[in-house]
C-alpha angles and dihedrals in degrees: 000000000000090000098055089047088058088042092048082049095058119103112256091237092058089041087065097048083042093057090028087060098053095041087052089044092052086044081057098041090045095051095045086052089051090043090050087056097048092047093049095052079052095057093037087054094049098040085065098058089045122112112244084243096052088039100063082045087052090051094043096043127012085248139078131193124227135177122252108241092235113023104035095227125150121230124178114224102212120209097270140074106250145027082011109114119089138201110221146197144230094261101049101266140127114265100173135329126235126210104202122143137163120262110261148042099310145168124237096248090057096043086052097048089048091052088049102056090041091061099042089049119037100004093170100046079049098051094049093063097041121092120230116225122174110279091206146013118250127246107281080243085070091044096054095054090049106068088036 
């Protein structure tokens, strides 16, 4: 009873904000749940073309690995929908990182699944369209001569 007396008192302009709020607060609730289904069917989807091998990465880490078709190169697709896909070497470090992604709103399981049979596939096709961005930052050392 005491809360709908302060709520009555409450001046008519604040009631609105007040019920505008909460409308806009269960919109957002109802489209992350949305967006959480969604996700799920797109990591379900590519968990079954992953290898049993990527699949235990995937689940470790948020990332796989997979082999280029003609070079043989490995490149490590990281959980994500952009500038998440790196060339790596032999030694486990970052070589160079490529930003590809199919046209469209999509998940990131899809994204990744996507990247991932582009690069098996047509690795070169794939590699033409994709844009090269620096896949580490160099020792401070670098940097310093640099700007030197």
């Amino acid at each position: 009873m005491m809360g709908r007396l302060r709520y009555s008192r409450m001046p008519a302009a604040v009631r609105r904000a007040v019920r505008s709020l909460w409308t806009t607060l269960i919109a957002i609730r109802e489209r992350w749940r949305h967006y959480e289904k969604i996700e799920a069917r797109g990591i379900a989807l590519m968990l079954a073309w992953l290898s049993p091998a990527q699949r235990l990465q995937f689940e470790r880490y948020k990332r796989f690995d997979v082999i280029g078709s003609e070079s043989g190169k490995r490149y490590r697709i990281c959980y994500g929908t952009s500038t998440n896909v790196y060339e790596m070497d032999d030694q486990d470090r970052i070589v160079l990182g490529w930003c590809f992604r199919p046209v469209g709103s999509l998940v990131a399981g899809d994204v990744m699944l996507a990247q991932k049979i582009a690069l098996e596939n047509d690795e070169r096709a794939t590699l033409m369209v994709a844009h090269p961005f620096p896949g580490s930052i160099p020792p401070r050392s670098d940097l310093l001569a640099r700007i030197q």
